[in-house]
Backbone bond lengths (Angstrom), bond angles and torsions (degrees), N, CA, C in turn:
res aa  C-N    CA-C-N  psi(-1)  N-CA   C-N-CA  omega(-1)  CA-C   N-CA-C  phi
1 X - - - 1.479 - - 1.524 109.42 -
2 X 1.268 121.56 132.12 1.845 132.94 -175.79 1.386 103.56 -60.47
3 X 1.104 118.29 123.64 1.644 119.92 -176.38 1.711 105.28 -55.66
4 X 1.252 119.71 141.24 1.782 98.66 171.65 1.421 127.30 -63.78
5 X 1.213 113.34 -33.03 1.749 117.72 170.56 1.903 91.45 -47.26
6 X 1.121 99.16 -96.18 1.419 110.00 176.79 1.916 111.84 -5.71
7 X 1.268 124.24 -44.22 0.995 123.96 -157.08 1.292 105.39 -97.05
8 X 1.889 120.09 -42.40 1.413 107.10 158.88 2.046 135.74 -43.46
9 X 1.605 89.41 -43.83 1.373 92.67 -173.66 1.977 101.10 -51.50
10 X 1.197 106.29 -55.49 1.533 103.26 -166.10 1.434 112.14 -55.72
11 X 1.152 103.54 -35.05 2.096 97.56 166.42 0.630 114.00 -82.51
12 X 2.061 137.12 -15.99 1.211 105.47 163.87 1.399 132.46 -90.55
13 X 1.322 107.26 -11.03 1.753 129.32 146.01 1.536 114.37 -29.28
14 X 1.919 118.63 -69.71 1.025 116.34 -167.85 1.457 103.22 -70.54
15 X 1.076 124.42 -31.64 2.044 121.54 176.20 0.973 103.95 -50.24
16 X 1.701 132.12 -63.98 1.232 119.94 175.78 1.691 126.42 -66.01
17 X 1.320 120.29 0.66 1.026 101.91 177.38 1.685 102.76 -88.52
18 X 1.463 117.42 -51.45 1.708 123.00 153.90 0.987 112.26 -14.34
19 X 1.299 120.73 -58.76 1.652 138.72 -163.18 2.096 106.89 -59.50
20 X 1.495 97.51 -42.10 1.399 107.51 177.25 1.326 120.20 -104.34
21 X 1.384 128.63 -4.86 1.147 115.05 160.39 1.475 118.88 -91.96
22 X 1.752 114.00 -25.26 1.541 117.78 -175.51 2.121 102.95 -43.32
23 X 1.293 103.33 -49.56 1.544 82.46 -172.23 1.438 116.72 -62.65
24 X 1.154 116.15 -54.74 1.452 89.91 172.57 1.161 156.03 -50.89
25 X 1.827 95.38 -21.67 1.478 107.52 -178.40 2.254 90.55 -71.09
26 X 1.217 116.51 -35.87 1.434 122.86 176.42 1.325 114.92 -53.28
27 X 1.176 119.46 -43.66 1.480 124.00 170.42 1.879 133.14 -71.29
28 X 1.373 93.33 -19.65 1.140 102.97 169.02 1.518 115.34 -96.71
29 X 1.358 119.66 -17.66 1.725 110.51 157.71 1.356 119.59 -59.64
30 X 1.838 103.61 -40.57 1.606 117.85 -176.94 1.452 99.28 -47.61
31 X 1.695 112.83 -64.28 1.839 113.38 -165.60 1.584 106.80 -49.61
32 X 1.517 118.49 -46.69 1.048 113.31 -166.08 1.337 112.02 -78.75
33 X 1.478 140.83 -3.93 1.845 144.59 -157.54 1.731 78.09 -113.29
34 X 1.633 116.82 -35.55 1.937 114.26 -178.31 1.285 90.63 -69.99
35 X 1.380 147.31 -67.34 1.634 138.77 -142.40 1.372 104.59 -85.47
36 X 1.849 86.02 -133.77 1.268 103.84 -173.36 1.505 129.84 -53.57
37 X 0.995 131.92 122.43 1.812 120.82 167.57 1.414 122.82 -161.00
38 X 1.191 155.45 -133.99 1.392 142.04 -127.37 1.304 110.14 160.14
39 X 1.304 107.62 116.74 1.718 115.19 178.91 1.596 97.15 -122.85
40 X 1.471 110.51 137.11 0.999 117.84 -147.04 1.881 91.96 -122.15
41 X 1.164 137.75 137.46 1.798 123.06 160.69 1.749 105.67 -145.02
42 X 1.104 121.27 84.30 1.352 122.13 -177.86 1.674 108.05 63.99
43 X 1.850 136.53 -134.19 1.194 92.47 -137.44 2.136 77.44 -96.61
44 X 1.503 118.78 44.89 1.523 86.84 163.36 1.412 95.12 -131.08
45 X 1.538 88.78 154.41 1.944 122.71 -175.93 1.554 98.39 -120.07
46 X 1.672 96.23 116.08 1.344 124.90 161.29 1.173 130.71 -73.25
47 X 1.235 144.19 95.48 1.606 123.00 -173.76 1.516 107.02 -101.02
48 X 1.619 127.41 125.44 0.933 106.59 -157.12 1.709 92.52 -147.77
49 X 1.335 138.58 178.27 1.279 148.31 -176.58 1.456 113.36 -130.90
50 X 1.225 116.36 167.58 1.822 125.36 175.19 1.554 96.03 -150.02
51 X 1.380 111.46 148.75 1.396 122.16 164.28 1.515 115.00 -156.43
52 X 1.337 132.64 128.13 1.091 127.74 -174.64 1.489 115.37 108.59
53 X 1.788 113.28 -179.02 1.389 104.06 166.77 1.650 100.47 -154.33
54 X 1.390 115.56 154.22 1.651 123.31 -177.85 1.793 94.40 146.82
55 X 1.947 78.17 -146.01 1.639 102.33 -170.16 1.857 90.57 -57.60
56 X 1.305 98.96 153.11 2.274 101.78 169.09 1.600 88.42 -71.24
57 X 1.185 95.03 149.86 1.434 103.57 -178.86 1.798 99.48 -135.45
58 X 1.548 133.34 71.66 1.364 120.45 -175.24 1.912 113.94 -71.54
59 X 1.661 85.76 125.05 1.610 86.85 160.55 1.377 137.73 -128.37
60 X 0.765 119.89 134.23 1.612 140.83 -160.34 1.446 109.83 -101.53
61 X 1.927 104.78 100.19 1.478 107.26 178.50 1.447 114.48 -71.64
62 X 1.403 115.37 -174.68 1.830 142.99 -160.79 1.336 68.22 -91.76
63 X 1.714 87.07 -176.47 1.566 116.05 156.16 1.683 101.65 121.26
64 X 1.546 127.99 -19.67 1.316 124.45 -140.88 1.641 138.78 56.86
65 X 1.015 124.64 -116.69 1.792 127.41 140.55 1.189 127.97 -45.28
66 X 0.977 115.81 -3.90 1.513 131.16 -165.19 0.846 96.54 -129.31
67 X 1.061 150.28 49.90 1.523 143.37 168.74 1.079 107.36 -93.51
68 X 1.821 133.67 98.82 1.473 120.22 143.28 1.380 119.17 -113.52
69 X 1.353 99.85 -147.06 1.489 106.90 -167.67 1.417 110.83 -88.54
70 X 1.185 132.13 -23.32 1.454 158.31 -179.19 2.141 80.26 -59.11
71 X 1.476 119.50 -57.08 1.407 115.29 -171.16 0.935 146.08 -69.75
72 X 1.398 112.59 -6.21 1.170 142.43 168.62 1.816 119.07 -72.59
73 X 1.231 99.38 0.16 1.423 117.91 163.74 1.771 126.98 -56.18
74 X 1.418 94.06 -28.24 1.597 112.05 -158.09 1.849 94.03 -137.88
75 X 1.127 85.91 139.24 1.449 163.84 -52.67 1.743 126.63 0.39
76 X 1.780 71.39 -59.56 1.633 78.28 172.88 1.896 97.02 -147.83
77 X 1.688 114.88 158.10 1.652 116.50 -168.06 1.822 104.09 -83.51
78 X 1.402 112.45 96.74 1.292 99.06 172.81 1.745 122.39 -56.25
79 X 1.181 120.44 -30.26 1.508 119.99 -162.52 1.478 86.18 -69.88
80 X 1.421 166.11 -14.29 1.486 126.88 170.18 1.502 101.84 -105.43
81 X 1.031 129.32 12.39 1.220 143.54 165.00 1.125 130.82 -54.51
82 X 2.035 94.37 -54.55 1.283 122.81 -170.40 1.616 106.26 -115.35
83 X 1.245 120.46 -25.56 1.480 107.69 -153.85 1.602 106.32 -78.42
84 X 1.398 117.35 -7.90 1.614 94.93 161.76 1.521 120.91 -79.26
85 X 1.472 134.68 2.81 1.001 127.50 156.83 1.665 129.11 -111.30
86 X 1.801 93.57 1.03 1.942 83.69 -172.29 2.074 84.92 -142.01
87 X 1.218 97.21 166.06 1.778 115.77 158.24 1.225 106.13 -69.12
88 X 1.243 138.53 82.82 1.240 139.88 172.75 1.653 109.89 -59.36
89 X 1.389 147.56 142.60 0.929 137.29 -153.86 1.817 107.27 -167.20
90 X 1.265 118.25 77.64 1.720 134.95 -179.83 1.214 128.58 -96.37
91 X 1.737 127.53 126.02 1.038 103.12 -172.69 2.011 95.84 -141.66
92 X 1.416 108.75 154.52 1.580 117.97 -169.05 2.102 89.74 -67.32
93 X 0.887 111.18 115.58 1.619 124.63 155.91 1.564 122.06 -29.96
94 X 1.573 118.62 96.61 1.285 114.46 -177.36 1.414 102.88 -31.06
95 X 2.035 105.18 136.53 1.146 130.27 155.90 1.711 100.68 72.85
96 X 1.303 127.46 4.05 1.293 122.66 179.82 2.083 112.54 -71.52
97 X 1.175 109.88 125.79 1.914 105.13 -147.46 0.906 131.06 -95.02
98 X 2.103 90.86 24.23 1.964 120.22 171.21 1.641 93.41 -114.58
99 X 1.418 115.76 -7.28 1.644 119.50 174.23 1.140 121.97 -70.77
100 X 1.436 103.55 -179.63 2.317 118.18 170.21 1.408 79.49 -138.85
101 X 1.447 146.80 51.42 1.382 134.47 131.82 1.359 111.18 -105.67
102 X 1.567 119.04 146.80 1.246 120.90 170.17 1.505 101.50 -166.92
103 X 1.725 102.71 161.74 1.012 119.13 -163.19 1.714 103.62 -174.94
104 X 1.328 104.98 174.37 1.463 118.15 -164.51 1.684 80.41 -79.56
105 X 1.865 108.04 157.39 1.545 123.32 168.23 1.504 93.32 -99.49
106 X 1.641 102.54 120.76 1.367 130.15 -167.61 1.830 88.23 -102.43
107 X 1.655 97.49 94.32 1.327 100.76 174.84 2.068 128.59 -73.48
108 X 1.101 82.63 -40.18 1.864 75.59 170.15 0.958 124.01 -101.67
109 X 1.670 124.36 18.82 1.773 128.78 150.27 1.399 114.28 -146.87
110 X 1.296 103.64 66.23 1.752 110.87 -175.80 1.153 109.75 -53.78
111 X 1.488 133.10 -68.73 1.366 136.63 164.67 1.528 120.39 -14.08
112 X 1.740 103.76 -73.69 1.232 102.41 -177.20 2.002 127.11 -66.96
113 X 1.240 96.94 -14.20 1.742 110.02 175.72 2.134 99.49 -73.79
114 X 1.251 94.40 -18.25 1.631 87.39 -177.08 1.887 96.29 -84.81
115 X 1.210 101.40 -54.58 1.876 110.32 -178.78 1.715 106.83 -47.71
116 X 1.365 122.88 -48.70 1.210 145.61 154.03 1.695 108.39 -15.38
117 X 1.075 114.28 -62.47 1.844 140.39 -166.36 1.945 79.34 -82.94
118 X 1.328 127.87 -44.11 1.275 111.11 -141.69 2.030 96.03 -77.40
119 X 1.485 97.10 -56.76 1.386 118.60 176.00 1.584 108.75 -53.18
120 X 1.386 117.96 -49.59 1.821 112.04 172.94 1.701 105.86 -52.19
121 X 1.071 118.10 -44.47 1.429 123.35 -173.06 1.615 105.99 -53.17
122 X 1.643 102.29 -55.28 1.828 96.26 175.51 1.322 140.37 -61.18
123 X 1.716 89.76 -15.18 1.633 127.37 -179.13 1.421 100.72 -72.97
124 X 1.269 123.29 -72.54 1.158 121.99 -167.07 1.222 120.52 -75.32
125 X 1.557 120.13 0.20 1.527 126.57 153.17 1.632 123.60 -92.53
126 X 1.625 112.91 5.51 0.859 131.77 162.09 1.727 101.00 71.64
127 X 1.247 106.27 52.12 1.591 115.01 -157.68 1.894 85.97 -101.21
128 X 0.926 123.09 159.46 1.879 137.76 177.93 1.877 82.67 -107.88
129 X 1.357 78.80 -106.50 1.627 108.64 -161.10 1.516 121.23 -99.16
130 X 1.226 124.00 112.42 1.625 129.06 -154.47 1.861 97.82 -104.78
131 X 1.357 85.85 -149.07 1.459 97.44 -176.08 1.531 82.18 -158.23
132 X 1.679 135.97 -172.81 1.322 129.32 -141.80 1.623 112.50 -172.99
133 X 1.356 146.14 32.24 1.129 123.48 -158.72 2.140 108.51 -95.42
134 X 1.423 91.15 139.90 1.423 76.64 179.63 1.797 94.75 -152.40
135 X 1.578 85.51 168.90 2.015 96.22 -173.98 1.131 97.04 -127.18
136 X 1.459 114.97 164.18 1.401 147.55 -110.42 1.568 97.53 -64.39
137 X 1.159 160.86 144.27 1.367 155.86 -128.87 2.036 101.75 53.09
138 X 1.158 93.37 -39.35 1.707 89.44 -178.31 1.576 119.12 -53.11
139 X 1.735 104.70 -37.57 1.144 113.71 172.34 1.246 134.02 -4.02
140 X 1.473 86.38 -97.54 1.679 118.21 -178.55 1.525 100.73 -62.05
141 X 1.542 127.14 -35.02 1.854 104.64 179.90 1.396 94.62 -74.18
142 X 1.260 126.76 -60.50 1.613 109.57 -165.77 1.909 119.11 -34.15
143 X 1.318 101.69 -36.91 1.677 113.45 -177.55 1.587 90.98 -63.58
144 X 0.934 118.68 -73.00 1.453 121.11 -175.48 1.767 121.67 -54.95
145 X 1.391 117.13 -22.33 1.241 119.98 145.81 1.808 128.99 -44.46
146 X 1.803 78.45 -42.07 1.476 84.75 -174.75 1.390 113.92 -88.25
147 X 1.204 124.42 -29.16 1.400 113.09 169.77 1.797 116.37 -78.08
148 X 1.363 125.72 2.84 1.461 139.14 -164.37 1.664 87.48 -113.20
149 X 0.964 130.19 -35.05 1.662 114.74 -153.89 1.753 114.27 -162.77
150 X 1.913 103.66 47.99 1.522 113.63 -171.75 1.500 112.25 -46.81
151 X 1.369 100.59 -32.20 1.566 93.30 -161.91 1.148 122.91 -90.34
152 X 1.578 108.29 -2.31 2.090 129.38 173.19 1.439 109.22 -96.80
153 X 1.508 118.54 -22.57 1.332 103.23 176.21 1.470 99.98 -94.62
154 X 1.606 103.21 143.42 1.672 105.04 -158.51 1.769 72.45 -120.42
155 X 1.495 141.28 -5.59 1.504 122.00 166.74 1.787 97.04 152.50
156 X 1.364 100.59 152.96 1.574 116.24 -152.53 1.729 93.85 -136.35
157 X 1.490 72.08 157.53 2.062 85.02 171.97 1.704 89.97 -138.97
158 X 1.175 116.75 155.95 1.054 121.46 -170.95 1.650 100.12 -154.82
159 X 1.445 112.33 104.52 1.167 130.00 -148.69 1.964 110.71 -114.46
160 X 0.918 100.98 115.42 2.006 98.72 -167.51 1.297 103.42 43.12
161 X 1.369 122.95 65.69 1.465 121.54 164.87 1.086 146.07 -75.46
162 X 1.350 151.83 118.81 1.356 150.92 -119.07 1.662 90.88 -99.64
163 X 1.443 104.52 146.32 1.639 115.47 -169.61 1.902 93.01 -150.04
164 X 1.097 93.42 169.79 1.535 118.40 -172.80 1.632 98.61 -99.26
165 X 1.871 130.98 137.88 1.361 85.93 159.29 1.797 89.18 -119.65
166 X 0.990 106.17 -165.96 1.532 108.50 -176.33 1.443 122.96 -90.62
167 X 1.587 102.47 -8.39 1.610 117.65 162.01 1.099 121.78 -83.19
168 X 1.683 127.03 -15.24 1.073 118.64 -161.39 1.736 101.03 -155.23
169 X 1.296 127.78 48.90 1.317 166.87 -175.62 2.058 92.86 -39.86
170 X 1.116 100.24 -50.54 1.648 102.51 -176.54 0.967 121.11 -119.60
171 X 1.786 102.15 43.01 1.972 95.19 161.48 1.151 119.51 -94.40
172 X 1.246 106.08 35.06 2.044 90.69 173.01 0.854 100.97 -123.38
173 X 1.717 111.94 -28.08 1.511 122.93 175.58 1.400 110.86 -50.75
174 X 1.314 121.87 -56.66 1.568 141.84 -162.36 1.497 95.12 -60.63
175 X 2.031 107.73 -52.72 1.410 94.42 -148.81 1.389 81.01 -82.43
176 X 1.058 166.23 -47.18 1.542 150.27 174.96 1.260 121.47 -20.88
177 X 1.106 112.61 -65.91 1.288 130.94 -178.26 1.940 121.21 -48.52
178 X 1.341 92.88 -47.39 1.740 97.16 175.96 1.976 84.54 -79.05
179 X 1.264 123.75 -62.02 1.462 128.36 -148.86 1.329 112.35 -72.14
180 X 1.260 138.25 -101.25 1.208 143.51 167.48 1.714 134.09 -23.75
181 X 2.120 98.79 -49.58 1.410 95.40 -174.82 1.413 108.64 -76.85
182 X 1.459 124.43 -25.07 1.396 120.06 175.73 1.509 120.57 -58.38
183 X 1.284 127.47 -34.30 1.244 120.73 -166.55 1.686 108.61 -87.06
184 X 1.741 99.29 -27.43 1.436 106.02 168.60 1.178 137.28 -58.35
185 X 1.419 116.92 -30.42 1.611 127.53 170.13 1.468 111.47 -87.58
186 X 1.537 109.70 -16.97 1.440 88.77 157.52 1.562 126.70 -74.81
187 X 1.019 102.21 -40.38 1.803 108.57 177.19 1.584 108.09 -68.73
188 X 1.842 119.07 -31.04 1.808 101.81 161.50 1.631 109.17 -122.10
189 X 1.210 97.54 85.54 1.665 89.17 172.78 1.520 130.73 -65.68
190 X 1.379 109.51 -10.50 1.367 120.20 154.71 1.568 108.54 -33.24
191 X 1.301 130.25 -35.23 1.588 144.79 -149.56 1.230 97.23 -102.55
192 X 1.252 147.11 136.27 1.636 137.11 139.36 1.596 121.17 -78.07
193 X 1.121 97.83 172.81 1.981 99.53 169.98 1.511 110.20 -38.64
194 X 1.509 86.40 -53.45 1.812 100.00 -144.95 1.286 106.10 -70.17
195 X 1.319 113.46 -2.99 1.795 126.68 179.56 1.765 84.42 -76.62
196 X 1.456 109.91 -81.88 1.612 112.92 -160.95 1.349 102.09 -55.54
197 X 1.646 151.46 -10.80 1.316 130.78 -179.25 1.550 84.24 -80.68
198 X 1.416 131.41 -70.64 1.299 132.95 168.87 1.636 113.06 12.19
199 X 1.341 104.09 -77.80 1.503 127.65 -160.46 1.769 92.81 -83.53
200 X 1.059 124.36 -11.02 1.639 99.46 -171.66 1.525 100.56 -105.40
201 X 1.800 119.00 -15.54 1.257 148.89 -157.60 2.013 89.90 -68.11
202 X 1.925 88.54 -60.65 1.391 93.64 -166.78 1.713 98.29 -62.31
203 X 1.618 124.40 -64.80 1.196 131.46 -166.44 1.336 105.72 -50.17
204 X 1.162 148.69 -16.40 1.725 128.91 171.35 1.301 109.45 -144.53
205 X 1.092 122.29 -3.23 2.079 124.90 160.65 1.458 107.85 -94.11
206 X 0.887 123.42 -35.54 1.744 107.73 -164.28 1.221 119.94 -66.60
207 X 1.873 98.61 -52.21 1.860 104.74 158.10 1.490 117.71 -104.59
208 X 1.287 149.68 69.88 1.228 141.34 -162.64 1.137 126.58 -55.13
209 X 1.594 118.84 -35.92 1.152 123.91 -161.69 1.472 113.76 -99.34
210 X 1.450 91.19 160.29 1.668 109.12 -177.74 1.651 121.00 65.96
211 X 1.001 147.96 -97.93 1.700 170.71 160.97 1.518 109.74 -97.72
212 X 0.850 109.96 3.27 1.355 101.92 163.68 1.590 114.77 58.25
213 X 1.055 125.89 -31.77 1.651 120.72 172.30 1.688 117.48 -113.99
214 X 1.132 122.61 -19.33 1.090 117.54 164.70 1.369 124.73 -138.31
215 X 0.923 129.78 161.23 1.501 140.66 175.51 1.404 120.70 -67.46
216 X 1.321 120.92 139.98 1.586 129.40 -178.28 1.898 92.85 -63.68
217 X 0.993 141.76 -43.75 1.411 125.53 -177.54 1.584 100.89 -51.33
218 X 1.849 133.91 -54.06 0.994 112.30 -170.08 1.692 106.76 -70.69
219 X 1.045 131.24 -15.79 1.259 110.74 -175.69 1.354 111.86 -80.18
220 X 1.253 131.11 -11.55 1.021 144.88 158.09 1.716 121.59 -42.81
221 X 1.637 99.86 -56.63 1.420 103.60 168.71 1.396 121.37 -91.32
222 X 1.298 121.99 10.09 1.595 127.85 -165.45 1.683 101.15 -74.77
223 X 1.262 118.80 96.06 1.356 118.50 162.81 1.356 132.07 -67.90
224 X 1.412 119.75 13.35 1.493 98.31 172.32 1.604 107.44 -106.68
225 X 0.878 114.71 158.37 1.597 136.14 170.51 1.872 108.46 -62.89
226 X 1.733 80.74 105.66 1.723 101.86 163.69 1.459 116.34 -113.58
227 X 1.387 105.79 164.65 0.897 113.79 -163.65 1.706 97.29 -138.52
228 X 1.113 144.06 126.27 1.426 161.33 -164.94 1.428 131.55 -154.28
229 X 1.659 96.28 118.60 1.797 116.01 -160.62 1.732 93.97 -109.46
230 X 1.152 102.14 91.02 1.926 109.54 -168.40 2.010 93.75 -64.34
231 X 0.873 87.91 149.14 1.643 107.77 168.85 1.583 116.73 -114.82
232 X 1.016 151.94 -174.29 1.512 162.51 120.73 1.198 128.39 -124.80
233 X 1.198 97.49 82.77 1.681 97.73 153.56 1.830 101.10 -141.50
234 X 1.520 110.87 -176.03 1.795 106.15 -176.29 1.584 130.15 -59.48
235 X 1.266 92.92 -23.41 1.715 97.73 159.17 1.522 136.81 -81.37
236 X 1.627 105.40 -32.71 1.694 120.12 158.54 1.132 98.85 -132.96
237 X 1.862 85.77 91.76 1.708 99.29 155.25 1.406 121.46 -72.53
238 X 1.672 95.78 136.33 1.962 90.79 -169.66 1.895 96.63 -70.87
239 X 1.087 117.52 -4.22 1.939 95.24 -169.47 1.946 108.73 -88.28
240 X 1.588 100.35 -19.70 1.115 87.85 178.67 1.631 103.73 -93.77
241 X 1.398 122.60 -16.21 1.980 120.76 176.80 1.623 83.59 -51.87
242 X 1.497 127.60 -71.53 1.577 129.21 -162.96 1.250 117.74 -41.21
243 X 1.640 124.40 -49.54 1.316 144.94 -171.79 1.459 112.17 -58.21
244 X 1.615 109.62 -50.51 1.129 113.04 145.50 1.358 132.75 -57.45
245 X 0.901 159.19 -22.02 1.490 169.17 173.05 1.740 112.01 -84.04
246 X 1.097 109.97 -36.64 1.412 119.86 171.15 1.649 102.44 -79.26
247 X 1.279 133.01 -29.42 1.206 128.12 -175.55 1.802 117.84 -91.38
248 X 1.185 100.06 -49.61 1.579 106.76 168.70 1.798 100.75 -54.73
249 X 1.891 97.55 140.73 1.589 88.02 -173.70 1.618 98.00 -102.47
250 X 1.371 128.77 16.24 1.257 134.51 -176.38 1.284 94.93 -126.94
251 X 1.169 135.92 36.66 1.629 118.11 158.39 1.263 117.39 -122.10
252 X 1.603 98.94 164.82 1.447 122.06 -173.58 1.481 107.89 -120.83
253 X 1.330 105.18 150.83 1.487 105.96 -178.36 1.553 104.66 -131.73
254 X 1.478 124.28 136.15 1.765 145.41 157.56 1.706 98.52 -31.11
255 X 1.330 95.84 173.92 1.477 116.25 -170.00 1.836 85.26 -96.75
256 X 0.877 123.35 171.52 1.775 133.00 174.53 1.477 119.52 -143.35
257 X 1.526 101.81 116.20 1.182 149.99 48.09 1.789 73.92 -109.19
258 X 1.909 107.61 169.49 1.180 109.32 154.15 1.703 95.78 -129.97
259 X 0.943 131.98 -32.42 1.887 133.66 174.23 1.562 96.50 -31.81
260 X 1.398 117.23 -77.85 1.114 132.92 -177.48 1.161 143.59 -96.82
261 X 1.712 129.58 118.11 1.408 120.13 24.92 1.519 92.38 -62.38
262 X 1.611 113.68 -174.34 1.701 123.61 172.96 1.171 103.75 -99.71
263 X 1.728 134.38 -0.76 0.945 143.52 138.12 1.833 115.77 -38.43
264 X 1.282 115.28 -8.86 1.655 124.10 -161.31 1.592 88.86 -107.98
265 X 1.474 126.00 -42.13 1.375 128.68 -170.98 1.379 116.60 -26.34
266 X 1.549 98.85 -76.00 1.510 110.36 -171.35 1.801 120.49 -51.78
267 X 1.225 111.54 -31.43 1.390 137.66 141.55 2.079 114.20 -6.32
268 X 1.783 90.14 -87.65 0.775 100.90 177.58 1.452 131.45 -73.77
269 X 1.722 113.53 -28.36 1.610 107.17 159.66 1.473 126.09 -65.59
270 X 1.172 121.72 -15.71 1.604 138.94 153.27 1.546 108.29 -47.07
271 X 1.037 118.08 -61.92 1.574 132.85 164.19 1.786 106.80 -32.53
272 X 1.210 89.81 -74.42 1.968 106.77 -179.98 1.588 112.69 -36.48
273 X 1.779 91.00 -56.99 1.342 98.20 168.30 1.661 131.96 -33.68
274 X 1.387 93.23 -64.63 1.244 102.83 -178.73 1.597 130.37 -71.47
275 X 1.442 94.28 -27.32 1.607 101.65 160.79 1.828 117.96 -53.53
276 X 1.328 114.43 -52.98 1.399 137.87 -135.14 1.872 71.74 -87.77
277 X 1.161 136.94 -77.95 1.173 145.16 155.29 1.497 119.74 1.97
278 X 1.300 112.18 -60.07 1.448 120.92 -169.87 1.826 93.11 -73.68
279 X 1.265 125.30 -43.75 1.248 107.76 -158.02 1.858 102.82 -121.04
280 X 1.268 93.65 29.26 2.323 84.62 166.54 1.259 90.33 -90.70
């Protein structure tokens, strides 16, 4: 029979050993519930990240189709920017073919199957009311955020935003088409071409012009407070970043150029700052 002296020490041994491993085993749920992880809604898988803590702050990298989190690098990386003051919250763009999101190509509402992924994501973090900044592909979802979900976006920045111009009606189509849809049907051959001309047909031919998801009348009535860093080149044309900015009656617009020099950067995230600030 275990002497009782004898028998306390060893439980009180194993308590303290419990006692010193419980935090870490606690801290390593924390890193992993902060990073990397996966929102899941029937057949699409989100792969998405968190860093930081505050107001949700969703951001939406460049790239087009390619939009992940890896892209949000360029211009410049908002998440260490921001994450000591907000929940920063990023995720790789269903089916984008440097991503871990995927999902079926939602041919007669491409747009909204991306907003769809954006809003489930806040859902399933049990998010209300966010805040929104995103670059050039971010554009057009943030607009469509805003006409999908006025009363959750509490205010947006909309950073080298992708525009239509009227000379050049099918460049996203085109550059999709050689760029993106090819590499995509190799990775789901389940899919044919004629699916992705389909789906890119509706997403940038059906409505071409302007933002691509909504109409200059709604931006017209869009009451929340934007904020817009125009770019120029053929993908963010600066006349439609302005057009927009002149039309929204709550927006603000960057100094121009702000990219360049990159001496201008810090500049303009000062700007962000103070926007994002004035209205959480």
């Amino acid at each position: 029979m275990m002497d009782p002296i004898r028998r306390k020490i060893l439980k009180t041994g194993a308590a303290a050993t419990v006692m010193a491993v419980t935090p870490r085993v606690l801290a390593q749920q924390a890193g992993q519930s902060a990073g990397m992880a996966f929102y899941e809604k029937g057949p699409v898988r989100i792969h998405y990240e968190e860093a930081g803590s505050g107001f949700p702050l969703l951001l939406i990298a460049g790239g087009g189709l390619n939009s992940t989190i890896a892209s949000l690098a360029n211009p410049f990386n908002p998440t260490p920017e921001f994450k000591g003051e907000y929940r920063c919250i990023a995720s790789d763009l269903r089916n984008a073919n440097t991503g871990q999101s995927s999902g079926p190509l939602e041919i007669d509402r491409p747009w909204d199957s991306f907003t769809d992924d954006h809003l489930g994501l806040m859902d399933h973090l049990g998010i209300d009311k966010f805040m929104v900044m995103g670059f050039c592909i971010g554009g057009p979802f943030i607009w469509n955020l805003l006409k999908r979900a006025p009363n959750r976006v509490v205010a947006a920045v909309l950073a080298q935003p992708s525009g239509s111009r009227p000379e050049a009606r099918d460049l996203f189509y085109d550059t999709n088409m050689q760029g993106w849809g090819p590499e995509f049907v190799k990775r789901r051959p389940e899919i044919p071409m004629a699916t992705v001309e389909k789906f890119l047909t509706r997403m940038y031919r059906t409505n071409p012009d302007f933002v691509f998801t909504v109409t200059r009348d709604f931006v017209r009535t869009c009451q929340t407070p934007v904020l817009i860093l125009p770019d120029d080149i053929p993908a963010h044309p600066y006349a439609v970043a302005m057009e927009a900015a002149m039309l929204a009656p709550n927006a603000e617009v960057s100094m121009f150029p702000w990219k360049e020099p990159k001496e201008r950067i810090p500049l303009a995230v000062r700007q962000i700052r103070s926007f994002l600030r004035a209205h959480r």
